[in-house]
PDB file of N, CA, C and O in Angstrom:
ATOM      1  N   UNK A   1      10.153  11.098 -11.258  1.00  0.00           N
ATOM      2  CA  UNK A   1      10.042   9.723 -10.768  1.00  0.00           C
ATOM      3  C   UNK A   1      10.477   9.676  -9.311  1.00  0.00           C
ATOM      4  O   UNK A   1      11.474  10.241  -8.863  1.00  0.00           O
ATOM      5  N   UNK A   2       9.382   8.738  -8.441  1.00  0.00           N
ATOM      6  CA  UNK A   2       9.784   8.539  -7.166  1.00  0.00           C
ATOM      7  C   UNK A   2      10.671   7.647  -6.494  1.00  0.00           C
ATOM      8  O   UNK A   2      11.787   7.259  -6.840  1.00  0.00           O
ATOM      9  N   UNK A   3      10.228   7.473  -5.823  1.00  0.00           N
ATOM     10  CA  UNK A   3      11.374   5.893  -4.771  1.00  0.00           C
ATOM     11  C   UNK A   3       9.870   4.863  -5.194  1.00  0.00           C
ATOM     12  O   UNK A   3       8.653   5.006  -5.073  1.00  0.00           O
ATOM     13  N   UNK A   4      10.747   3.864  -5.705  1.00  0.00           N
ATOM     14  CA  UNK A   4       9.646   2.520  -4.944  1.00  0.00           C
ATOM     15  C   UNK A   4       9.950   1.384  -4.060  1.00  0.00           C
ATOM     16  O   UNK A   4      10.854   0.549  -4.075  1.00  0.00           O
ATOM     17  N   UNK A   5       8.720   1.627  -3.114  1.00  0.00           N
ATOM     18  CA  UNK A   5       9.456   0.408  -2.226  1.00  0.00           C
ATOM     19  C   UNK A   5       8.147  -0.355  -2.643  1.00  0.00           C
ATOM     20  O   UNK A   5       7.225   0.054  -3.348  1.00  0.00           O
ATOM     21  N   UNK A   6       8.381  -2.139  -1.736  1.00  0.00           N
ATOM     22  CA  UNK A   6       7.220  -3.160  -2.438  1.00  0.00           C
ATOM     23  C   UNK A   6       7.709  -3.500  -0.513  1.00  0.00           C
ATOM     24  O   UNK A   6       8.770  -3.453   0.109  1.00  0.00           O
ATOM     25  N   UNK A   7       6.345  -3.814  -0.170  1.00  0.00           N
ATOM     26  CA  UNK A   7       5.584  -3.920   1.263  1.00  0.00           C
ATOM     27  C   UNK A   7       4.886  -5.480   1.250  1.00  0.00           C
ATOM     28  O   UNK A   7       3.821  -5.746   0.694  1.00  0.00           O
ATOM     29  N   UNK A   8       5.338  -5.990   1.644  1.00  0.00           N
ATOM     30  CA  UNK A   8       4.062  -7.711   1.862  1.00  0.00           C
ATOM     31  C   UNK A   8       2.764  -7.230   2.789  1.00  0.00           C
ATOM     32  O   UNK A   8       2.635  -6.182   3.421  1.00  0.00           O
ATOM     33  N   UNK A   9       2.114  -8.026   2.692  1.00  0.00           N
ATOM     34  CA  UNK A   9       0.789  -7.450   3.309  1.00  0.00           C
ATOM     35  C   UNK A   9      -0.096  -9.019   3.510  1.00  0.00           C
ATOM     36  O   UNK A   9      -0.327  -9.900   2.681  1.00  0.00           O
ATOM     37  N   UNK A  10      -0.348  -8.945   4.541  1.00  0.00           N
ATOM     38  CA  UNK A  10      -0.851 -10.605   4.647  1.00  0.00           C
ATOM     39  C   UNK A  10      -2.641  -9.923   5.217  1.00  0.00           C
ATOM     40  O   UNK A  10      -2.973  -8.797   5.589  1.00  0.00           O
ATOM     41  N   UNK A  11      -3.465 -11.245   5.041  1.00  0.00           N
ATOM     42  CA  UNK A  11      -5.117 -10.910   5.092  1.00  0.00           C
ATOM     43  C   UNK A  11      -5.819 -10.352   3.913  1.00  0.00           C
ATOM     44  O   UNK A  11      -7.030 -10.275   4.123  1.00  0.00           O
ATOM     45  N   UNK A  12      -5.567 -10.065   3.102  1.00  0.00           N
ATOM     46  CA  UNK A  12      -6.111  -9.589   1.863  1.00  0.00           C
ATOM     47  C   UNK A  12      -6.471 -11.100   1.075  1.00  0.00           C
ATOM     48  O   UNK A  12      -5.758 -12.102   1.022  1.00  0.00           O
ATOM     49  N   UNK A  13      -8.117 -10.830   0.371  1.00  0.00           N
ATOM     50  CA  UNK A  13      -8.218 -12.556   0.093  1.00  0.00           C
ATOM     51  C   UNK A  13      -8.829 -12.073  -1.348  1.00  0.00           C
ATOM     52  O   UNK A  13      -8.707 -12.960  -2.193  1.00  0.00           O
ATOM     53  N   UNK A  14      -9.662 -10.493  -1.993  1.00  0.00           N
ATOM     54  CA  UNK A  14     -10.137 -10.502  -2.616  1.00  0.00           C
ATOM     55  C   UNK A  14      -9.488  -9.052  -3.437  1.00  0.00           C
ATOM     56  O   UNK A  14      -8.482  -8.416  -3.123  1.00  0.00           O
ATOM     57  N   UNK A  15     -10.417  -8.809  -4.545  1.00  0.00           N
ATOM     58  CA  UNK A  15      -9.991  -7.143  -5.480  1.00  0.00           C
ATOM     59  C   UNK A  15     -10.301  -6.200  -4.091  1.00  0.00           C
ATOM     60  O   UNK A  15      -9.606  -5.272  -3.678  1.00  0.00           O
ATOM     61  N   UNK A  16     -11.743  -6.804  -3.416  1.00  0.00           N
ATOM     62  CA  UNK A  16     -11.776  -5.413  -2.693  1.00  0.00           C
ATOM     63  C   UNK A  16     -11.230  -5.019  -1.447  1.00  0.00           C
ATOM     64  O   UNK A  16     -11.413  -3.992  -0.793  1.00  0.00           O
ATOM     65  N   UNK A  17     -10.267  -6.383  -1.153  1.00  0.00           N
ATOM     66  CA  UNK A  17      -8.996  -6.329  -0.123  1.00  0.00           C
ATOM     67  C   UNK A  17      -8.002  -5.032  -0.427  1.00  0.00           C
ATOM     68  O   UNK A  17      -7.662  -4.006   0.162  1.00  0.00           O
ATOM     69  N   UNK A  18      -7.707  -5.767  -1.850  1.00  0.00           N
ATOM     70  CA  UNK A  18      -6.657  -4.686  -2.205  1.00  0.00           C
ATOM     71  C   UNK A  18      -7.040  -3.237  -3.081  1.00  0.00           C
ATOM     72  O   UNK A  18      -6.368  -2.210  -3.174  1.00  0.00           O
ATOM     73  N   UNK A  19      -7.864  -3.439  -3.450  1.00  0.00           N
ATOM     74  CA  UNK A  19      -8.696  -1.986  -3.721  1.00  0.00           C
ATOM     75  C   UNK A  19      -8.713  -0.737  -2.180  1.00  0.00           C
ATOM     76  O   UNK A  19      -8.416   0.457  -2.203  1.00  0.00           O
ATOM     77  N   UNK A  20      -9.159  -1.562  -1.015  1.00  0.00           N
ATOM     78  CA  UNK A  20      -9.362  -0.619  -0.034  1.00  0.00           C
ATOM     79  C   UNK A  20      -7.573  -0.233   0.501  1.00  0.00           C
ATOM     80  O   UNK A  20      -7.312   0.889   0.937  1.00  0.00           O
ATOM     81  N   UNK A  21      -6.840  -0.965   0.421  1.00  0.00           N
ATOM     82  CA  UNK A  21      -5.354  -0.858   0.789  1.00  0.00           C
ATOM     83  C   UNK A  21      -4.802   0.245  -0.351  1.00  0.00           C
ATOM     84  O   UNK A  21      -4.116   1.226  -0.065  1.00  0.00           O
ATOM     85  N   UNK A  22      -5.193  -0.076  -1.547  1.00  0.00           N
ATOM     86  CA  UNK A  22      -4.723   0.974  -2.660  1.00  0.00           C
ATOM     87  C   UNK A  22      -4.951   2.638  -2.478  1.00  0.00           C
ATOM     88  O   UNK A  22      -4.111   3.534  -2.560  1.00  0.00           O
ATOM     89  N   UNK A  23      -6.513   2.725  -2.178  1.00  0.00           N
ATOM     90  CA  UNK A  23      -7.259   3.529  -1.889  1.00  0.00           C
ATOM     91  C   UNK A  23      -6.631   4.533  -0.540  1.00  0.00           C
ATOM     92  O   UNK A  23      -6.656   5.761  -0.459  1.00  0.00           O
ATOM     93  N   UNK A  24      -6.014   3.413   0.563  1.00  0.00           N
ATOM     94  CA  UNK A  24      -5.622   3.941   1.915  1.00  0.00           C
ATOM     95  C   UNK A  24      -4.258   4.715   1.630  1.00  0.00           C
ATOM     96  O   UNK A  24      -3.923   5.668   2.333  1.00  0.00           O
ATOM     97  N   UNK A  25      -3.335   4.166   0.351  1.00  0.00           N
ATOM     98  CA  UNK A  25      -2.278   4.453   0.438  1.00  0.00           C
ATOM     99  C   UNK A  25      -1.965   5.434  -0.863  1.00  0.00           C
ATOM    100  O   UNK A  25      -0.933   6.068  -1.081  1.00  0.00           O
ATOM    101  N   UNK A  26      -2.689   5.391  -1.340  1.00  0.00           N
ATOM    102  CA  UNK A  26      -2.505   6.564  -2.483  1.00  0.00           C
ATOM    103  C   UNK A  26      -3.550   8.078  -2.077  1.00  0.00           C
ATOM    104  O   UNK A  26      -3.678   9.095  -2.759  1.00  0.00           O
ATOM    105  N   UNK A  27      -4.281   7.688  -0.519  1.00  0.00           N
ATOM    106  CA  UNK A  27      -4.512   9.400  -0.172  1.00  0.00           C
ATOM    107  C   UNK A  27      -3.109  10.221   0.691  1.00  0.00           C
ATOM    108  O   UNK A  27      -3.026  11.387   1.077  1.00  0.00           O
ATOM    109  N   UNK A  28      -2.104   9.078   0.789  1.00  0.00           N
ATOM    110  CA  UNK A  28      -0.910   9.757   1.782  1.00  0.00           C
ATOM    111  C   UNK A  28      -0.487  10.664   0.630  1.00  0.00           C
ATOM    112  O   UNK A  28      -0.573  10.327  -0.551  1.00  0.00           O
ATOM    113  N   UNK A  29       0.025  11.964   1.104  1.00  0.00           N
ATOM    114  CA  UNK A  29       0.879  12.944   0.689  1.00  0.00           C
ATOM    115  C   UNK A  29       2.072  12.559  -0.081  1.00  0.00           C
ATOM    116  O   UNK A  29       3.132  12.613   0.544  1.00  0.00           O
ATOM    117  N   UNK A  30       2.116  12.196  -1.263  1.00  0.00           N
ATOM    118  CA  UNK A  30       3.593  12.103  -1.261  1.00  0.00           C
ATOM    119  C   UNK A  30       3.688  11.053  -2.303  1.00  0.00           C
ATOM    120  O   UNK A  30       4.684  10.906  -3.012  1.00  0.00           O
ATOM    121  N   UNK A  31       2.741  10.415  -2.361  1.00  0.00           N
ATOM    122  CA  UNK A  31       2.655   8.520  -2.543  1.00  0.00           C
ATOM    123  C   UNK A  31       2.126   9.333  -4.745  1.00  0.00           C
ATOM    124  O   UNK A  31       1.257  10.149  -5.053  1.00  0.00           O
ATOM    125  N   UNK A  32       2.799   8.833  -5.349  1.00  0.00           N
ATOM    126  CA  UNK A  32       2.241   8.850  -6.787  1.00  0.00           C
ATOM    127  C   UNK A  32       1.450   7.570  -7.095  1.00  0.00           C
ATOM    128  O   UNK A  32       0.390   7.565  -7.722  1.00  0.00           O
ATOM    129  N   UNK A  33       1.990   6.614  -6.654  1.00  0.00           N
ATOM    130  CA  UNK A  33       0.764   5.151  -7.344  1.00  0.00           C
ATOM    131  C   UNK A  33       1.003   4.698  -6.097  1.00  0.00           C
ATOM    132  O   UNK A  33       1.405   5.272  -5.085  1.00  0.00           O
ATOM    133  N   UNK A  34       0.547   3.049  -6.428  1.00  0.00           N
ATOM    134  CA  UNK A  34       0.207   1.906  -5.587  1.00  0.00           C
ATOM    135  C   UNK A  34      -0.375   1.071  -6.514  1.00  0.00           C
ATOM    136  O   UNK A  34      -1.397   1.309  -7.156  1.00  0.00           O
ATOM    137  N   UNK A  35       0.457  -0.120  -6.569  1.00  0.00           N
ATOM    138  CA  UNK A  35      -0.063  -1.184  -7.248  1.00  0.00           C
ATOM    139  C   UNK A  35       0.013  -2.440  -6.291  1.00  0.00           C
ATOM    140  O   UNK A  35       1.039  -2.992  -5.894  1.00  0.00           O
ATOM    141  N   UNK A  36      -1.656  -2.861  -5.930  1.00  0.00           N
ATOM    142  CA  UNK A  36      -1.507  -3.769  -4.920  1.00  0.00           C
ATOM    143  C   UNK A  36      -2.114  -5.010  -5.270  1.00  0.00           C
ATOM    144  O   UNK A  36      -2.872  -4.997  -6.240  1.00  0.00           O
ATOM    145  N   UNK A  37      -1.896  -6.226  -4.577  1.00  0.00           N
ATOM    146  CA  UNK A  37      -2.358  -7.648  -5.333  1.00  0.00           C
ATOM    147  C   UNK A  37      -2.460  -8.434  -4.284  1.00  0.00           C
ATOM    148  O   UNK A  37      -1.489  -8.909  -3.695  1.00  0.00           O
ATOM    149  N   UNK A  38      -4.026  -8.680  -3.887  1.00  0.00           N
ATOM    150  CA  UNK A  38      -4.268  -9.495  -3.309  1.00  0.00           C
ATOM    151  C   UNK A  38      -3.383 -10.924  -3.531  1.00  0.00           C
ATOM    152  O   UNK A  38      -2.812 -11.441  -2.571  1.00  0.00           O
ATOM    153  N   UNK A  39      -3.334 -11.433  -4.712  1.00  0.00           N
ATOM    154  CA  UNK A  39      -2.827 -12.780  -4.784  1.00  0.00           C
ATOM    155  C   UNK A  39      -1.540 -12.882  -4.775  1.00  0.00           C
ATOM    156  O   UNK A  39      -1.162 -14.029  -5.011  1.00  0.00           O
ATOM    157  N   UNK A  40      -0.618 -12.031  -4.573  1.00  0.00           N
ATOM    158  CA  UNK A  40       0.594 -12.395  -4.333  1.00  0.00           C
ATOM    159  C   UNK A  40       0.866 -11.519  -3.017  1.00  0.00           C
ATOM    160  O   UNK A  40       2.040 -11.457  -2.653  1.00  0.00           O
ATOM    161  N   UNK A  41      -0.094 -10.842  -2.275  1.00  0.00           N
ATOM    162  CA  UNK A  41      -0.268  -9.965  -1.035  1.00  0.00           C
ATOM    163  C   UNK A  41       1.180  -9.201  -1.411  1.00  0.00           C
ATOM    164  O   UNK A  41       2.206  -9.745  -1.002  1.00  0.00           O
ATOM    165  N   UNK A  42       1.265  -8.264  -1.990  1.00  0.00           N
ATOM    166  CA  UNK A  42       2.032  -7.186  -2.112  1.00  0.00           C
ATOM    167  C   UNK A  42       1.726  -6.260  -2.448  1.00  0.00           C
ATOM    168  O   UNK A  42       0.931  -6.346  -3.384  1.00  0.00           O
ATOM    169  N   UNK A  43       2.048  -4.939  -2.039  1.00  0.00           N
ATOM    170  CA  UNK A  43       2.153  -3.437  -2.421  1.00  0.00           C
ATOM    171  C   UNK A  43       3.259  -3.075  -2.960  1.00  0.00           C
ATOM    172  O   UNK A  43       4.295  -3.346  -2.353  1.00  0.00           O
ATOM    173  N   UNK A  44       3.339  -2.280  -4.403  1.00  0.00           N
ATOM    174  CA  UNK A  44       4.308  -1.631  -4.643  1.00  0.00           C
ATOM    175  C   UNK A  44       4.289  -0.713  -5.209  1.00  0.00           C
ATOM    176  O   UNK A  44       3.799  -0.526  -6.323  1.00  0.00           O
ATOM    177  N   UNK A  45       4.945   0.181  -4.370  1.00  0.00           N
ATOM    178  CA  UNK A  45       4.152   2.006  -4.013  1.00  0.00           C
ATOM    179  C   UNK A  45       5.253   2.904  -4.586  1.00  0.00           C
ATOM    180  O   UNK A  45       6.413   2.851  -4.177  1.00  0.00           O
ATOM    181  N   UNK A  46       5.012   3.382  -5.144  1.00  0.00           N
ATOM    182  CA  UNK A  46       6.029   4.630  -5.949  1.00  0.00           C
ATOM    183  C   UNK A  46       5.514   6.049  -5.111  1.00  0.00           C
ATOM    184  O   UNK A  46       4.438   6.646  -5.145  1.00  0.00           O
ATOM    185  N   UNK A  47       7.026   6.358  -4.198  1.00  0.00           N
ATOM    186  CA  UNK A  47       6.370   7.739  -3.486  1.00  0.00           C
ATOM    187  C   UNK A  47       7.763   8.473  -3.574  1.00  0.00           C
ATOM    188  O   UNK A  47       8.810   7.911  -3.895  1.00  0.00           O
ATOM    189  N   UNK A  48       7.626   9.877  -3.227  1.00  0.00           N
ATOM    190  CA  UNK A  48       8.183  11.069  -2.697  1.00  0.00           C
ATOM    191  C   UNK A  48       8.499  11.405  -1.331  1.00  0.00           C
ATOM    192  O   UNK A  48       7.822  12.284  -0.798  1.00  0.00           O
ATOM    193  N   UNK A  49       9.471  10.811  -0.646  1.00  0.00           N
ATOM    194  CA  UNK A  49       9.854  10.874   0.286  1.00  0.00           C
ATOM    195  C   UNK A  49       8.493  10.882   1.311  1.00  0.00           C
ATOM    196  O   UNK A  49       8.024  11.826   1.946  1.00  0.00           O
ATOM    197  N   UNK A  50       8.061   9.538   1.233  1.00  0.00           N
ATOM    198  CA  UNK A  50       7.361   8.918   2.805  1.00  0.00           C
ATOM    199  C   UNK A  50       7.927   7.929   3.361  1.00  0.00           C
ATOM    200  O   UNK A  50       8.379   6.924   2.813  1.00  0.00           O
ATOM    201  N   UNK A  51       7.914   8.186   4.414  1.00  0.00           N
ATOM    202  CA  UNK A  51       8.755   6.741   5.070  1.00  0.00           C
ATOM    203  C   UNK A  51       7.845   5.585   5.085  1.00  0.00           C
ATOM    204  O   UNK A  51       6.619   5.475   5.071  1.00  0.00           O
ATOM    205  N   UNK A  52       8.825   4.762   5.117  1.00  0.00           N
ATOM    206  CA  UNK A  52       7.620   3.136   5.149  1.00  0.00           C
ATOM    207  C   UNK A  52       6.911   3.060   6.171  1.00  0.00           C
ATOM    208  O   UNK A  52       5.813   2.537   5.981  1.00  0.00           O
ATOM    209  N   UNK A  53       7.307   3.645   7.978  1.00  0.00           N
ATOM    210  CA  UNK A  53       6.301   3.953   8.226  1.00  0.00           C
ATOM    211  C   UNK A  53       5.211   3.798   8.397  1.00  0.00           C
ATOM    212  O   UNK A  53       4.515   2.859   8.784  1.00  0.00           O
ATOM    213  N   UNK A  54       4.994   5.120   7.984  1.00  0.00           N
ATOM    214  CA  UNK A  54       3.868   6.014   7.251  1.00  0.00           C
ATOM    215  C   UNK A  54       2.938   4.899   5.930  1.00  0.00           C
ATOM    216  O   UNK A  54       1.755   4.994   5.602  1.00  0.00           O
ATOM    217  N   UNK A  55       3.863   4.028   5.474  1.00  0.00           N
ATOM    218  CA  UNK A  55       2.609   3.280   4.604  1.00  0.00           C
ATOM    219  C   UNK A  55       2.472   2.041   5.952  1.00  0.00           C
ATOM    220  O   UNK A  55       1.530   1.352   6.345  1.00  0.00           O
ATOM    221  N   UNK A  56       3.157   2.108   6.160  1.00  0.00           N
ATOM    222  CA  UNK A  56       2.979   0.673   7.017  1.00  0.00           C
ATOM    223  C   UNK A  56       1.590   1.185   8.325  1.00  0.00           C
ATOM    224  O   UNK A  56       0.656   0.453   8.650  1.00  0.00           O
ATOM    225  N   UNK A  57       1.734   1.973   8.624  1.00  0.00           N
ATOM    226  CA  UNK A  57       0.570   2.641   9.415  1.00  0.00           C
ATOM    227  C   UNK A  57      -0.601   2.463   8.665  1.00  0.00           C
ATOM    228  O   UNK A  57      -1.520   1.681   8.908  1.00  0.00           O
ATOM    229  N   UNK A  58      -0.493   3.241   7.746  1.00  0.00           N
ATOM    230  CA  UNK A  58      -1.359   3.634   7.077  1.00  0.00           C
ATOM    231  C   UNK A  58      -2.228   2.244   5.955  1.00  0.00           C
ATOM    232  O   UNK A  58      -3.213   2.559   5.288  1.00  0.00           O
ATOM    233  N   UNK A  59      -1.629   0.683   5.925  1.00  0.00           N
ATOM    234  CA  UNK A  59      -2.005  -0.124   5.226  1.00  0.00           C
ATOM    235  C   UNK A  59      -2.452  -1.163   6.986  1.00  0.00           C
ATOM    236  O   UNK A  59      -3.196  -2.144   6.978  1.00  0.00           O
ATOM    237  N   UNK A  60      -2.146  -0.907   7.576  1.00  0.00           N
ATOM    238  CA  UNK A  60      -2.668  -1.127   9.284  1.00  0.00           C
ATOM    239  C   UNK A  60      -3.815  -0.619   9.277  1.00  0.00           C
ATOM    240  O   UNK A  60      -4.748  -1.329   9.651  1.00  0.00           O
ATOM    241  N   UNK A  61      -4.062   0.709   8.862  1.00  0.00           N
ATOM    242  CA  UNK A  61      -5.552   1.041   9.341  1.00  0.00           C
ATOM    243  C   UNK A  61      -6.618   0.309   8.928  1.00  0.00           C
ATOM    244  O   UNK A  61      -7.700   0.038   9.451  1.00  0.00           O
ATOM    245  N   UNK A  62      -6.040   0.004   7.750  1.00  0.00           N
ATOM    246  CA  UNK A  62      -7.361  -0.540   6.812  1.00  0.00           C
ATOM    247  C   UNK A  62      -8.094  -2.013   7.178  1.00  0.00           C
ATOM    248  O   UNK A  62      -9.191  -2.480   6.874  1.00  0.00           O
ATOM    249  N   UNK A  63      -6.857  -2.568   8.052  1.00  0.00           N
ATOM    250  CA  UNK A  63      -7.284  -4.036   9.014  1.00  0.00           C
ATOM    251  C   UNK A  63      -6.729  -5.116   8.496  1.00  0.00           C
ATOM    252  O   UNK A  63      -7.163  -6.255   8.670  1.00  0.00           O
ATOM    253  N   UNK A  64      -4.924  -4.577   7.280  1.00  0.00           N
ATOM    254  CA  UNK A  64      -4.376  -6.004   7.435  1.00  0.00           C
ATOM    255  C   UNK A  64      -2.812  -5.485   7.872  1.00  0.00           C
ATOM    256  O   UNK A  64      -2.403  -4.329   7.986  1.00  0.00           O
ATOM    257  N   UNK A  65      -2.083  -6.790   8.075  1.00  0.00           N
ATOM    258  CA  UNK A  65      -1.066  -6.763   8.441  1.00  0.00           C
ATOM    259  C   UNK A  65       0.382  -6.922   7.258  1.00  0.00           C
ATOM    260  O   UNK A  65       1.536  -6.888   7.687  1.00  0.00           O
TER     261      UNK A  65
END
């Protein structure tokens, strides 16, 4: 079992908001899940030593904040 941290995430309006954020953050190294929800705009990511960071970058790319 990993660390979980839970990330807010604002701009996400639909499944395939948070489908593409899920998708971005469960190819990082390290990351075991990601459970993300458009309707309450949160991520909560069960990983192996990644820094937040690194998701926070990495849930940036995808084009929300």
């Amino acid at each position: 079992m990993g660390q979980v941290i839970s990330i807010n995430i604002e701009g996400m309006t639909c499944d395939g908001c948070s489908g593409k954020v899920k998708k971005a953050v469960e190819s990082i190294t390290g990351v075991i899940s990601a459970e993300v929800s458009h309707q309450s705009g949160v991520a909560v990511i069960e990983h192996k030593n990644v820094t937040k960071e690194v998701l926070i970058s990495s849930i940036k790319s995808t084009g929300y904040t």
